[in-house]
C-alpha positions in Angstrom: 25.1 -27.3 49.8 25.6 -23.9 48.0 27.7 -25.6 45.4 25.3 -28.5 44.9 22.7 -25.8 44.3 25.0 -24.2 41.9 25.2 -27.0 40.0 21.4 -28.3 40.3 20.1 -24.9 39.6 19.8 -25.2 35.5 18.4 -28.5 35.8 15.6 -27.3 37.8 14.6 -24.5 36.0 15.1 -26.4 32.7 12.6 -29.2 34.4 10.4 -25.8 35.2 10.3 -25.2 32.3 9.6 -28.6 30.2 6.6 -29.0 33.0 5.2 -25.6 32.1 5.6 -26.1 28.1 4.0 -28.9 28.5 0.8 -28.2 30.3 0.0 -25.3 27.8 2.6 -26.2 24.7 -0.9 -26.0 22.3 -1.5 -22.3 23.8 2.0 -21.3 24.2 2.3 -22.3 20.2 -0.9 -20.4 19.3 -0.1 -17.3 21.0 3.4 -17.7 19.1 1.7 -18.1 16.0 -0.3 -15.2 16.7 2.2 -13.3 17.2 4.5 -13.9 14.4 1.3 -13.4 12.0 0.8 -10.0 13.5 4.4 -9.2 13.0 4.4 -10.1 9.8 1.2 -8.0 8.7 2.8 -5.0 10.3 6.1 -5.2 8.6 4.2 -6.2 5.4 2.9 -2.8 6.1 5.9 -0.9 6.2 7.2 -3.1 3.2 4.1 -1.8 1.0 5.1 2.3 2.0 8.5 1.4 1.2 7.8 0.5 -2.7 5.5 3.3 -2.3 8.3 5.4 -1.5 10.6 4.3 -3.8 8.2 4.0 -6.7 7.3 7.8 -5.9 11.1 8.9 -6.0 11.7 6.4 -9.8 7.9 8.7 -11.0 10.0 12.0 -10.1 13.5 11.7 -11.5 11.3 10.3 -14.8 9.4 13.3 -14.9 12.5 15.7 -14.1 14.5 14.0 -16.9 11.8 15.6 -19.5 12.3 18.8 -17.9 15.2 20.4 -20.1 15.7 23.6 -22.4 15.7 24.4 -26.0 18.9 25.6 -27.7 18.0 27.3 -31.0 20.8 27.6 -33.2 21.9 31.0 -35.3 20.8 31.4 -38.6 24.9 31.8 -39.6 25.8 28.6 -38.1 28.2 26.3 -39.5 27.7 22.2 -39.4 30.8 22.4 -37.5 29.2 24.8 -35.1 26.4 22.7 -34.6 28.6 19.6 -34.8 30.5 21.3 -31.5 26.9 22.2 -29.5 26.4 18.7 -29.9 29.4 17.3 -28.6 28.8 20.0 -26.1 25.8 18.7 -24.6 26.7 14.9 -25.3 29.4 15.3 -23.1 27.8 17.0 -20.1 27.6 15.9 -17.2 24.2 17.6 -16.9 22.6 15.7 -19.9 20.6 12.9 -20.1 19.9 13.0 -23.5 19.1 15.0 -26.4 17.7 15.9 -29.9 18.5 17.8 -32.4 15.9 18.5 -35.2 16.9 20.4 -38.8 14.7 23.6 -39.9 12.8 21.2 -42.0 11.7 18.8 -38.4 10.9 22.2 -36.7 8.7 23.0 -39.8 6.8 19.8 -39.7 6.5 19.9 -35.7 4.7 23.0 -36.1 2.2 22.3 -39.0 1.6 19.3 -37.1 0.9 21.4 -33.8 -0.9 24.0 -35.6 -3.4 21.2 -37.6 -1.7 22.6 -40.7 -3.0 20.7 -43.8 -0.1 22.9 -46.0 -2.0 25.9 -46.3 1.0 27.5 -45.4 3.0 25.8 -47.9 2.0 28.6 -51.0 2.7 31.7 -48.8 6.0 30.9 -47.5 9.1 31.0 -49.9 11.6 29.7 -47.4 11.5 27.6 -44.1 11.9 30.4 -41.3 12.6 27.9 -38.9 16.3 27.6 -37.5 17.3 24.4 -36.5 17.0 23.5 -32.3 18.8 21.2 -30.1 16.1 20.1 -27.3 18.4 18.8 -24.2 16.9 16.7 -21.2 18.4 17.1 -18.3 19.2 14.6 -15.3 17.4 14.6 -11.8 19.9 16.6 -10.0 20.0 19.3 -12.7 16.4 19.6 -13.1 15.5 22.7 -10.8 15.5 26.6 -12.0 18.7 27.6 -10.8 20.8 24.8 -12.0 19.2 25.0 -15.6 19.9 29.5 -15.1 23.5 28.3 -14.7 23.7 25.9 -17.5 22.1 28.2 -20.0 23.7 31.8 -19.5 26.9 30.8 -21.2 25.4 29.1 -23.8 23.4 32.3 -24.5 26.8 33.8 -25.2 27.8 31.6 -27.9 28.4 33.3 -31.2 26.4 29.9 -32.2 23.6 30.1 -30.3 20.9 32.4 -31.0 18.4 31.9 -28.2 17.9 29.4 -25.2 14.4 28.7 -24.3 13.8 27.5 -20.3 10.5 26.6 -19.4 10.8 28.6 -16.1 7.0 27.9 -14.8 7.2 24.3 -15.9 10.1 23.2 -14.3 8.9 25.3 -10.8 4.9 23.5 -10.9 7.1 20.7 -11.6 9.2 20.9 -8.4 6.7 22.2 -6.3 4.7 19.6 -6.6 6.7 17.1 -6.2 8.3 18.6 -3.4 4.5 18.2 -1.7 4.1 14.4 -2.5 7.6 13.6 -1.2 6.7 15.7 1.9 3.2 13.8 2.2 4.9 10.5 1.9 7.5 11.1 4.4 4.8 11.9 6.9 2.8 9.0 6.6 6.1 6.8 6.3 7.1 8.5 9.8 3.3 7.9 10.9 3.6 4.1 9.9 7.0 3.3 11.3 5.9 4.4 14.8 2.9 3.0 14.5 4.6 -0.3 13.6 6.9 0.0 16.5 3.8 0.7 19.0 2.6 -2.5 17.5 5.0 -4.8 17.3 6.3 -3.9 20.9 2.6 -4.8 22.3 2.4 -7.9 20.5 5.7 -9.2 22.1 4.5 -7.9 25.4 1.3 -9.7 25.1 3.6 -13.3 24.4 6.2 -12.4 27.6 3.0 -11.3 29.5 1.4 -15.5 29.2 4.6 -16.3 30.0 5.4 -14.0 33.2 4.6 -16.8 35.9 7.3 -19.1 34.3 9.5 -16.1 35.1 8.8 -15.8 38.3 9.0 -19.0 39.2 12.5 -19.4 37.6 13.8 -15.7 39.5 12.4 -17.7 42.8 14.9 -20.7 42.2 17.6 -18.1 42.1 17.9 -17.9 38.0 20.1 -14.6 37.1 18.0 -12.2 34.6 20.8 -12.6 32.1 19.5 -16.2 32.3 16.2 -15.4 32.0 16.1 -12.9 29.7 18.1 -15.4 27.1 15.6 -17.9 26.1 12.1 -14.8 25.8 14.4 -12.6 23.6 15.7 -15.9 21.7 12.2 -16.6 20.7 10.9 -13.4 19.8 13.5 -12.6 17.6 13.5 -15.4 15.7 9.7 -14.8 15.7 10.4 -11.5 14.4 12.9 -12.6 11.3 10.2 -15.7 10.1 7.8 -12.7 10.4 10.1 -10.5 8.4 10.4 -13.7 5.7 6.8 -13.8 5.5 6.5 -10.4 5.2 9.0 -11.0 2.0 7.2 -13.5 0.4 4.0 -11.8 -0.2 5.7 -9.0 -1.1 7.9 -10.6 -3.4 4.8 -12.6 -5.1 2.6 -9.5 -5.2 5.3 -7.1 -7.0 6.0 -10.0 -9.6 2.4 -10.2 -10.4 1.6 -6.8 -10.5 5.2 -6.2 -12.7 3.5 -9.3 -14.7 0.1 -7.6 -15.7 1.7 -3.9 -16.1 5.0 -4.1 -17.1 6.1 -0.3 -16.8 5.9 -1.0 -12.8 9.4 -3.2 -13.0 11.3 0.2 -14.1 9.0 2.0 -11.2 10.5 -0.5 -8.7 13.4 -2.3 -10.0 14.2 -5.5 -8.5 17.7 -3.9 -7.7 16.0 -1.9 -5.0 13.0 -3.7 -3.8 15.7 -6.1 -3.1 17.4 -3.8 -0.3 13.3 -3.3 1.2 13.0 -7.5 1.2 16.1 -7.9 3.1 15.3 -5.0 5.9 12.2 -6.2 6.9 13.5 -9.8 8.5 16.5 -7.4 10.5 13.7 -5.1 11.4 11.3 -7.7 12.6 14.8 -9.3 14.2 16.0 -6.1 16.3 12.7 -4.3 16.9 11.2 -8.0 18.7 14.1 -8.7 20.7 14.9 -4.8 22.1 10.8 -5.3 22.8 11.2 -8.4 24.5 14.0 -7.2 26.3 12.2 -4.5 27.6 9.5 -6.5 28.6 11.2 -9.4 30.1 12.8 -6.8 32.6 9.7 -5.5 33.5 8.4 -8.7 34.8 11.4 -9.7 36.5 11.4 -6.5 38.7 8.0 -6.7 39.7 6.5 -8.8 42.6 4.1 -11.6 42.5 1.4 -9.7 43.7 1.5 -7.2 40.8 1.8 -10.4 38.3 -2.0 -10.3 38.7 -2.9 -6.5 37.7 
């Protein structure tokens, strides 16, 4: 008898089942639906602070690449000379690009600075400009103490005259980019656990229509390994359409926005929105099936009188 049970056991809880999907198959599909929707907004959600995030970090290391110093060169110095300072700074690892501009660049940068209409022109007998090497430096670089130990032995250069670093620039720079990094972190934290607080009701809310089925299938002697299969099945699969929804609209939303301003495509490269789209289906994957894990244990602990609170 124990062995015909055995062996009639998945049959009945498979019939169970079929009976129970379908007497509510239209409400089991709707709250599906609604959950998968919900899902979807949520990690949409997370999807938007991510760009945000990595749009934020492209901004800074623009802005820290025009952060640099000013190399102006002896009055003495050879072409060769300067010849070497640039193949100096060219070769650095520290550089991300520079300029060099002749007495006669530095002259015009100033009149044109000053509003000078050549006034100037009749009271000067020679240029007293010396020529200057401006050098940009990359992300990494771009903070006071790596510029101090960049620029003290260039200062010592027989070639070199002076090194100009914008000191206060580069630390209002910093600073405040330090604060929106630190903002964004915070409400990234704030969003992610609110996601997960969200998520994990909505797949508690789809087990929850679905705890009588449960109980019925623990009464015919089903193993919670057995149970537990088919509700953590679902919602993760629930969870990865919902993370390929989530991709879609994300995917159509950048593309238009890249379409109408184009400097948002080197904001967010495609290269690294790409590494956002294919997280959110695993997230949607792993954080619906751990939740409907969780929740599918519940009700298989609990008694049928506490199905009803």
């Amino acid at each position: 008898a124990c062995q015909m049970l055995d062996k009639g056991l998945p049959h009945v809880v498979s019939l169970l089942s079929d009976m129970r999907k379908t007497r509510s198959s239209m409400p089991l599909f709707s709250t599906r639906l609604t959950a998968i929707v919900s899902v979807a907004l949520v990690l949409l959600l997370l999807g938007v602070a991510a760009f945000l995030g990595i749009g934020a970090r492209n901004v800074a290391d623009d802005m820290r690449r025009d952060i640099g110093f000013v190399v102006i060169v002896a009055d003495d110095a050879s072409p060769a000379d300067i010849a070497a300072l640039k193949q100096r700074f060219a070769g650095a690892a520290y550089t991300s690009d520079y300029t060099y501009s002749s007495p006669e660049m530095v002259m015009q940068r100033w009149k044109t600075l000053m509003d000078d209409e050549g006034e100037t022109d009749d009271l000067l007998d020679e240029n007293p400009f010396a020529p200057e090497i401006e050098v940009n430096v990359r992300a990494p670089w771009a903070n006071i103490d790596s510029l101090r130990a960049i620029t003290t032995p260039l200062k010592l250069m027989p070639s070199v005259d002076d090194v100009k670093v914008h000191d206060t620039l580069v630390g209002e720079v910093n600073r405040t980019l330090s604060n929106i990094a630190l903002i964004l972190i915070i409400v990234a934290a704030v969003l992610l656990t609110i996601s997960i607080v969200l998520i994990n009701n909505t797949v508690r809310l789809t087990i929850y229509s679905r705890r009588f089925l449960i109980h019925t299938m623990k009464l015919v002697g089903a193993t919670p390994g057995f149970i537990r299969a088919p509700m953590i099945r679902d919602n993760a699969l629930g969870g990865l359409l919902a993370g390929f929804i989530a991709d879609i609209v994300l995917t159509g939303t950048l593309a238009y926005f890249a379409g109408v301003e184009p400097s948002l495509s080197s904001a967010i490269p495609w290269t690294q929105a790409a590494w956002v789209l294919a997280a959110l289906p695993l997230a949607g994957l792993l954080i619906c099936g751990i939740a409907a894990f969780g929740a599918t244990q519940r009700y298989i602990r609990i008694t049928y009188d506490e199905l009803y609170r």
